[in-house]
C-alpha positions, 0 to 999 in steps of 0.5 A, a space after each residue: 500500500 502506497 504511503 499516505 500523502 500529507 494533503 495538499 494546502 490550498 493557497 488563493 492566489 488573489 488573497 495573496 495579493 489583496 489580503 496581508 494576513 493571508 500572505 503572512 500566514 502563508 509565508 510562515 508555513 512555508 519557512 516553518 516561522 512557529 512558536 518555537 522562533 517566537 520564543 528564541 526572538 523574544 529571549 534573545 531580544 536582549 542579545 539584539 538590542 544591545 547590538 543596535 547602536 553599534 549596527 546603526 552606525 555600520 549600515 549607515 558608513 556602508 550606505 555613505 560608502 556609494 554615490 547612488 546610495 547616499 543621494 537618496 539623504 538628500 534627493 529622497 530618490 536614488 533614481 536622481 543622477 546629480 552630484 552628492 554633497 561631498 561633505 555628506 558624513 555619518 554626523 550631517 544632520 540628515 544622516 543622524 535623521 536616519 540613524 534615528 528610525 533605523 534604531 527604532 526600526 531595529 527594536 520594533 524588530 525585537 517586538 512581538 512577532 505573534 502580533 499582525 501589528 507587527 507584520 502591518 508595520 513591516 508591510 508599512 516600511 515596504 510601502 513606504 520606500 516606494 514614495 506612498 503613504 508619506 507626505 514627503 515621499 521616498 523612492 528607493 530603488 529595490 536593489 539597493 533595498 535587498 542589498 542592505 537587508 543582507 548587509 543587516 542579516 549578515 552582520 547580525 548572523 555573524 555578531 550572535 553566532 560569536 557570541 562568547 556566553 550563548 549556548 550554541 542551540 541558542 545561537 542557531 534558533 536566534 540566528 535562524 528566527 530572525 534571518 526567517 523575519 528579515 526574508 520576510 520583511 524582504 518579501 514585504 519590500 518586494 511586494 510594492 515593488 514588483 508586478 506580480 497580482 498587478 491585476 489585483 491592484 484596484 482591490 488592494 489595500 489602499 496607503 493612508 498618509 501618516 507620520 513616520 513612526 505611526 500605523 493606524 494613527 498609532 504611534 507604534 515605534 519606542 520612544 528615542 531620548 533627546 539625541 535620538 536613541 532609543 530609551 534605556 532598558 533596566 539592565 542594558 547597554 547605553 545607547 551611545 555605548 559601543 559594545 565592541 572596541 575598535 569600531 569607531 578607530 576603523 569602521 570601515 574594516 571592522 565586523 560587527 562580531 569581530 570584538 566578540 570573537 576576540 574576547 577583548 574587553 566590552 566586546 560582549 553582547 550586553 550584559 546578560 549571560 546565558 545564565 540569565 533567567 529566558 523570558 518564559 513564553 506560552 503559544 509564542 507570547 509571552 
């Protein structure tokens, strides 16, 4: 007798196009995104956010590294072929500006996944790099888009996995929790951008004009301090403090994670250890 096949799921292809949730509910079946990666993000959210400060100022070195990339700080497009303010630096004012959201950007990253909410907002900061929904719009062309979400997960990837306290099972359910929600961001970047279900295009959701940092009229990202960084949490590293040594004397040569491979001083993640009580989670809430 012929084995039993698993029965086939059934996927609407319009829904994927005109419903979100039905299009996230899909993308996580389909990575396997379950319980178990909620888990591992919320009790490494720690491991994370102490790694911010240090990864805002990385992306944005990388981004003021190429002409086309670094226009869009003053142009909003990176379609515009002008010359750049050659005097554009990781302290101008549009620069820090920016540094501003990532951080808050990232630590929304380390929020609750198990929530739609989450996944509207990520839905939102797709949109949004296609110049709707702002008063102001932004265009940012898609291949530079994929090219910093990678640049992000790569240098996450390596700074969790050198981790010197973080048992190695940790590790690998971290690193592959996040790397399944940052290919799902990618897939929300993509879906304003590309023309798949352009014949759905009428009956999609359409973009309501909000100040950045809102979804629904509701402030959804953490409040940031009078400099721009996000505000302390009990226990963590200053938002100004770099938790690895060397980065600011050779950004441009230094990994995220070399400090911590190394085992200089400061080079560990925060200061929690592995010894520290896990946030206890039931149904992927905590």
């Amino acid at each position: 007798m012929a084995p039993l096949l698993r029965p086939m799921k059934h996927i609407d292809r319009k829904d994927l196009y005109t419903n979100l949730e039905t299009r996230i509910q899909y993308l996580h079946s389909f990575l396997d995104f379950s319980s178990r990666d909620i888990e591992a993000l919320i009790s490494g959210s720690k491991y994370i956010k102490a790694l911010i400060p240090a990864l805002v100022n990385i992306v944005y070195h990388k981004l003021l590294q190429y002409d086309i990339t670094a226009r869009a700080f003053e142009t909003r497009s990176t379609s515009y072929e002008g010359p750049v303010d050659p005097n554009l630096n990781d302290n101008s004012p549009q620069i820090l500006h920016r540094k501003m959201f990532l951080r808050a950007y990232l630590n929304k990253l380390c929020s609750d996944p198990s929530t739609m909410e989450f996944w509207y907002y990520l839905d939102k900061v797709g949109m949004m790099h296609v110049g709707r929904g702002r008063q102001h719009p932004l265009h940012i062309e898609y291949v530079h888009i994929g090219a910093c979400l990678s640049f992000i997960q790569d240098t996450l990837t390596e700074a969790l996995l050198s981790h010197p306290r973080l048992k190695m099972d940790r590790k690998v359910a971290l690193v592959k929790a996040l790397g399944k929600v940052i290919w799902i961001q990618n897939d929300l970047f993509a879906k304003w951008y590309v023309r798949d279900g352009a014949e759905y295009a009428e009956e999609s959701e359409k973009p309501e004009v909000e100040r950045e940092g809102y979804l629904f009229g509701k402030k959804i990202l953490d409040d940031l301090d009078e400099e721009g960084n996000p505000k302390a949490e009990e226990g963590a590293i200053p938002a100004g403090t770099c938790p690895f040594s060397g980065l600011t004397a050779g950004m441009s040569s230094v990994s995220l994670g070399a400090g911590v491979a190394s085992g200089e001083p400061g080079a560990e993640i925060g200061a929690a250890s592995s010894e520290s009580p896990a946030v206890e989670v039931t149904n992927g809430h905590s």
